[in-house]
LOMIDREN-167009 format. One line per 2 residues: number of its first residue (from 1); their letters; for each residue x, y, z of N, C-alpha, C. Coordinates in pm, whole numbers, plus 32768, in hexadecimal, padded with zeros to 4 digits. Layout:
% residues N
NUM = a = X,Y,Z,X,Y,Z,X,Y,Z; ...
This chain:
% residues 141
1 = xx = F1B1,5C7D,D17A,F1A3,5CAF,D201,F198,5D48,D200; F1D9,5D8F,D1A5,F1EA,5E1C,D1A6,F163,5E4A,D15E
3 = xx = F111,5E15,D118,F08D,5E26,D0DF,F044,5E1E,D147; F043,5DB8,D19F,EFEB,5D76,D208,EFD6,5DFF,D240
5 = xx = F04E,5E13,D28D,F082,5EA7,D2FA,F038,5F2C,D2D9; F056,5F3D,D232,F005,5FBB,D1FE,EF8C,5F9D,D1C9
7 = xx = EF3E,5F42,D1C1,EE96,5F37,D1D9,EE95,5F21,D22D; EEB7,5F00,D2C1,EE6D,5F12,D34B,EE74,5FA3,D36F
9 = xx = EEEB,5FDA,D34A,EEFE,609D,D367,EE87,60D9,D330; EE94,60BA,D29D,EE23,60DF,D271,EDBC,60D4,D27C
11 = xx = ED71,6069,D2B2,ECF9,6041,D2D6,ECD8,60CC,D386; ED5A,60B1,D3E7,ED49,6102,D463,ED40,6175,D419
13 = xx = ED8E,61BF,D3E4,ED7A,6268,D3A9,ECD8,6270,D3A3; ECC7,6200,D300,EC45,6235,D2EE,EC00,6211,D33C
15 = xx = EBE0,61AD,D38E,EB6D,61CD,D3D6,EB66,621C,D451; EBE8,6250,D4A8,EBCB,62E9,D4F2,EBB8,6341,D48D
17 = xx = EBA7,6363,D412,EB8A,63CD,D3BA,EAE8,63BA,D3B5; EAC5,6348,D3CE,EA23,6333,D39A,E9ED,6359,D411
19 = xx = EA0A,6326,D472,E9D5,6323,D4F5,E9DD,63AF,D53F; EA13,6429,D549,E9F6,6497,D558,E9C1,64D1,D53D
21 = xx = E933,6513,D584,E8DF,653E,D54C,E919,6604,D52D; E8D6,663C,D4D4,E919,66C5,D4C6,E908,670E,D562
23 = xx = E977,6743,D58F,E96A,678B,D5E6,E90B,67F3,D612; E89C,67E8,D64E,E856,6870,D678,E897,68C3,D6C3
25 = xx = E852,6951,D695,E8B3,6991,D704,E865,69A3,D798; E8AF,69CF,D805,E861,69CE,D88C,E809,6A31,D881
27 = xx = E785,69F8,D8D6,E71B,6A45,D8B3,E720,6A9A,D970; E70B,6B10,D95B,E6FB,6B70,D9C1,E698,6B4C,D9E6
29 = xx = E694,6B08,DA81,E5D8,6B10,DAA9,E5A1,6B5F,DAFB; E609,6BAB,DB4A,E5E3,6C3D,DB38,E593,6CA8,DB28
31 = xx = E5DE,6CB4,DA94,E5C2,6CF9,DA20,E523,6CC5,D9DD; E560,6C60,D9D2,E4BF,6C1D,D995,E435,6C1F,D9D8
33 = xx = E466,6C1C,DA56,E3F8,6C30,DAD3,E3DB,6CAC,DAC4; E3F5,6D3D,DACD,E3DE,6DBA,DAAD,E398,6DD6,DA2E
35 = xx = E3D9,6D98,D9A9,E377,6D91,D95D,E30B,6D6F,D910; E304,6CCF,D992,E26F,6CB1,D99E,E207,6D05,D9D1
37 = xx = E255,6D37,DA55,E1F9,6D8E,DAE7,E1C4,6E45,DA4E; E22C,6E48,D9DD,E1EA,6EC4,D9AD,E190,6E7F,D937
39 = xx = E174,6E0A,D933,E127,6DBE,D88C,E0B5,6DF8,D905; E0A8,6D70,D996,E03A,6DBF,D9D4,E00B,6E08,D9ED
41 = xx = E063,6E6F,DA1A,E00C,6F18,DA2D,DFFF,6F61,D9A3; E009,6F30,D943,DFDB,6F79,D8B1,DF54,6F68,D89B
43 = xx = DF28,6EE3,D8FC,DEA2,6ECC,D8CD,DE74,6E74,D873; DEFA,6E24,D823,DEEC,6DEB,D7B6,DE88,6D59,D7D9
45 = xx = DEC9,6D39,D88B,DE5E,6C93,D88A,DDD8,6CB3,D891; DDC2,6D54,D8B3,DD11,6D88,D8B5,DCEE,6D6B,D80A
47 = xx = DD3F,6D82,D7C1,DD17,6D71,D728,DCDD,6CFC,D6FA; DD6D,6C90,D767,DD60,6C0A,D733,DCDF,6BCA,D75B
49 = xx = DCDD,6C1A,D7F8,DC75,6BCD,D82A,DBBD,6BF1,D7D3; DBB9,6C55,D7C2,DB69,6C90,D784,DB42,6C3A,D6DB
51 = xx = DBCC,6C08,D6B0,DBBA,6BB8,D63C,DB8F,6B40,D66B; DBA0,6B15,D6F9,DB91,6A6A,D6F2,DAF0,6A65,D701
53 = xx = DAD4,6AF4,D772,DA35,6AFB,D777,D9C2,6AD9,D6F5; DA2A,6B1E,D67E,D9CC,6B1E,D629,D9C9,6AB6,D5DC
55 = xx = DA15,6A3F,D5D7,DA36,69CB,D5A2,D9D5,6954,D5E1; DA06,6970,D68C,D9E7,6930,D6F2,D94B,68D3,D6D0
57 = xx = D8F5,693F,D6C7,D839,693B,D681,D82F,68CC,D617; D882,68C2,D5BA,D898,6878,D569,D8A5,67E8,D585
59 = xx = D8DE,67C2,D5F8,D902,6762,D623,D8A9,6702,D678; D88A,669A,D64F,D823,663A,D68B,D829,665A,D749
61 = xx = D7C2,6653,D78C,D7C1,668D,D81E,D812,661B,D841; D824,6584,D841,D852,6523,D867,D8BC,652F,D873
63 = xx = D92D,6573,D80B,D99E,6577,D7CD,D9CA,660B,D834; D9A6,667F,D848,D9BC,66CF,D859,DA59,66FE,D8B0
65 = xx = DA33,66C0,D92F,DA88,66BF,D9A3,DB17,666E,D953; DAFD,6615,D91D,DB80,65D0,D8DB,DB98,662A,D88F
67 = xx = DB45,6663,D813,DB98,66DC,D7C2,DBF0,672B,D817; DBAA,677F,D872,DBD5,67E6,D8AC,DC3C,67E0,D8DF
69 = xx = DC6D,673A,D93E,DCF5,675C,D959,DD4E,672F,D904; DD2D,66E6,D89A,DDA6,66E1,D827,DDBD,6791,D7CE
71 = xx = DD63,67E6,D7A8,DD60,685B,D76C,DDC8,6874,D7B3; DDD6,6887,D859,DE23,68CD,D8D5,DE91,6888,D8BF
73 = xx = DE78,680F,D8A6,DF2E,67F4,D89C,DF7A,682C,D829; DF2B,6823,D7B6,DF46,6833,D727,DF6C,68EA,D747
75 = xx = DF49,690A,D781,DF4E,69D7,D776,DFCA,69FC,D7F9; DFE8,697D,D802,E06E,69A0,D881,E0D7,6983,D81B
77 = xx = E0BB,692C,D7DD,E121,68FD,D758,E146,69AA,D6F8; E0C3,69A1,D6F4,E0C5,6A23,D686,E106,6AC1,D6E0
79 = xx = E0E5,6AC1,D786,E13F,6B3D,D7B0,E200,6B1C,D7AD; E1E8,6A85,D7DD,E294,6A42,D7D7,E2D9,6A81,D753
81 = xx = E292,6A8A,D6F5,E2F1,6A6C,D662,E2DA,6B33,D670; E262,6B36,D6C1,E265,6C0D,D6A0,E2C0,6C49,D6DD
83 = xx = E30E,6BF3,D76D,E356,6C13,D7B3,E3D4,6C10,D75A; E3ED,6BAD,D724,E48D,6B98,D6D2,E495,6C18,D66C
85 = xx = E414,6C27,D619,E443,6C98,D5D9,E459,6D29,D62C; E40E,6D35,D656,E41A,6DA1,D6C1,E4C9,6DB4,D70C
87 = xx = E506,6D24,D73C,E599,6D36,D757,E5EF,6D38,D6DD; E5AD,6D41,D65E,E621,6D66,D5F5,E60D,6DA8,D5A7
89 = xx = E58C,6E17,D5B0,E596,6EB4,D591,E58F,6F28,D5CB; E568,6EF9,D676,E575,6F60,D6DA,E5E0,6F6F,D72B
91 = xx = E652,6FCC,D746,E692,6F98,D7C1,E641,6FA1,D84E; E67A,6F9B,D8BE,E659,6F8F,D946,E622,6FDF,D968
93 = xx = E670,7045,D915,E647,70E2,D97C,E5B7,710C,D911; E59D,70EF,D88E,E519,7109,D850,E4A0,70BB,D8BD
95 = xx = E4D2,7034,D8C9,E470,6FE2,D913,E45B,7024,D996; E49B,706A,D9F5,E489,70B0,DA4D,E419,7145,DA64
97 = xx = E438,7182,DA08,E3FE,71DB,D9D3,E382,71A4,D996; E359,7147,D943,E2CB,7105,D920,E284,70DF,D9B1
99 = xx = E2D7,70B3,DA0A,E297,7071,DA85,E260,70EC,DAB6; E2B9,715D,DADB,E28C,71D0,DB1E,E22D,7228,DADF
101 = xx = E21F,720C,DA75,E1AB,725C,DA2C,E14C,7215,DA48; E139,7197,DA0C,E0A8,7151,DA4D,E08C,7125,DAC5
103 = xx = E0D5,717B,DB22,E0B0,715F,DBC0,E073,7205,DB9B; E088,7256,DB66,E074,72DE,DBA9,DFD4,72C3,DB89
105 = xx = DF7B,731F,DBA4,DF27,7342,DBAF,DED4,736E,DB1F; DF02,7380,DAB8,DEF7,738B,DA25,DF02,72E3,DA05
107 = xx = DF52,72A3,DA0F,DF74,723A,DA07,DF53,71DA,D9F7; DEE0,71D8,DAA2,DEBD,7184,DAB7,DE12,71AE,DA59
109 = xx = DDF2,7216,DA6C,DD65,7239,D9FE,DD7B,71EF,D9A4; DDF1,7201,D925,DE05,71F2,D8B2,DDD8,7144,D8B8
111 = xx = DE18,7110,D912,DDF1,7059,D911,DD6A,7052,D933; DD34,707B,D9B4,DC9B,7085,D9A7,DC3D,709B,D95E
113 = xx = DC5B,7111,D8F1,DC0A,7102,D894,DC1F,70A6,D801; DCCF,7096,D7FB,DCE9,7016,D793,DC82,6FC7,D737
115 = xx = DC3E,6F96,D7A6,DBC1,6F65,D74D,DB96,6FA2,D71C; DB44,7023,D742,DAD9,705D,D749,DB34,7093,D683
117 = xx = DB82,70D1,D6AD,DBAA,7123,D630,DBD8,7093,D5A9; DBFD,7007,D5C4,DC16,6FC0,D567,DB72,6F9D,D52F
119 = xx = DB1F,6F9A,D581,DA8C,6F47,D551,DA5A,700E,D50A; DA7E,7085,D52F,DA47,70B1,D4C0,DA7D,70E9,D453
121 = xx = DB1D,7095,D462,DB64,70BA,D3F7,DB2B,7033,D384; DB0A,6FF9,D3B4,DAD3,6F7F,D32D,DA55,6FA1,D302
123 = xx = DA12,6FDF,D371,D985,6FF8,D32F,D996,707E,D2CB; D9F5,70C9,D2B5,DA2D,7161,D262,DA61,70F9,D1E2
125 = xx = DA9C,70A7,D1F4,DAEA,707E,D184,DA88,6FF0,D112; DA32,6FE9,D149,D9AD,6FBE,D11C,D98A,6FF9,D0AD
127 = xx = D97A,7080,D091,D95B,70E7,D02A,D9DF,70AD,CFE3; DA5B,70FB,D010,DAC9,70FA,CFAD,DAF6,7093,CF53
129 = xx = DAA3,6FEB,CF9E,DAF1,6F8C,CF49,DA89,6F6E,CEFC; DA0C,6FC5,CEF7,D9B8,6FC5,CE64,DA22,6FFF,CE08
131 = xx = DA43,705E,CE1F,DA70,70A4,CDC5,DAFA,707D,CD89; DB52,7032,CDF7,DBAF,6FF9,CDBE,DBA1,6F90,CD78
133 = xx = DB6C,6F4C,CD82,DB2A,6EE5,CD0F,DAFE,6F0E,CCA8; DABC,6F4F,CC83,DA87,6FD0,CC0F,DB37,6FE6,CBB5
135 = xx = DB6D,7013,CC2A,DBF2,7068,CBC4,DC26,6FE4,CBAC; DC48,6F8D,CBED,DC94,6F04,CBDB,DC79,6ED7,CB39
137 = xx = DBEE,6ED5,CB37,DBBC,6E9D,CAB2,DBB2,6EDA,CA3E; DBCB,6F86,CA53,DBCD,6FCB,CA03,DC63,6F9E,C9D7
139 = xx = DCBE,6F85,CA05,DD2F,6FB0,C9D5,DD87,6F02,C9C0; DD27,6EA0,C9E6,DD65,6E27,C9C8,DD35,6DF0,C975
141 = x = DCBB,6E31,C8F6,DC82,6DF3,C897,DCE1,6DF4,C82C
């Protein structure tokens, strides 16, 4: 009977030990909301969107409209997880200060042209990754 008693204990322990999942901690939504509202004014979904454009072409015309709103879901995923890092290397008051800069008037340029300066930062680095390939091989033979 006293065996019986301590494998049923044992059985309750372990399985509230299994059955708890690890504690998350509380997520600020808030916080998280602010540093979604600064992923947006950085300009970054002009990037994204700018990448889906160029993918988009690729994509059978039939198919298109279905790509497009799965990409959109898939790049809300991708600001969600930009937001989490953002609440655990910025504090509040950085995220404040990012917001108020890309409202100012510099700010808001810098996102407007976003594109403009990423599409001719690839076309500059076109040259360079001749050349990095060149040194790559020089030095991995």
């Amino acid at each position: 009977m006293k065996k019986l008693v301590f494998t049923f204990a044992f059985v309750c322990v372990s399985t509230l030990g299994f059955s708890q999942e690890a504690a998350k901690p509380a997520v600020d939504e808030a916080f998280k909301k602010e540093c979604l509202a600064v992923i947006e004014a950085s300009g970054s979904g002009n990037m994204l969107n700018s990448y889906r454009d160029q993918i988009v072409g690729q994509v059978a015309e039939e198919k298109r409209a279905a790509f497009i709103v799965e990409f959109d879901a898939l790049m809300k995923k991708v600001n969600e997880k930009t937001a989490e890092v953002y609440m655990q290397v910025y504090t509040k008051e950085d995220i404040k200060a990012m917001k108020a800069f890309y409202n100012s008037p510099v700010g808001k340029k810098m996102k407007d042209k976003a594109g403009e300066v990423n599409q001719k930062s690839q076309e500059s680095m076109m040259d360079i990754q001749t050349d990095l390939q060149a040194l790559m091989m020089k030095y991995m033979q």
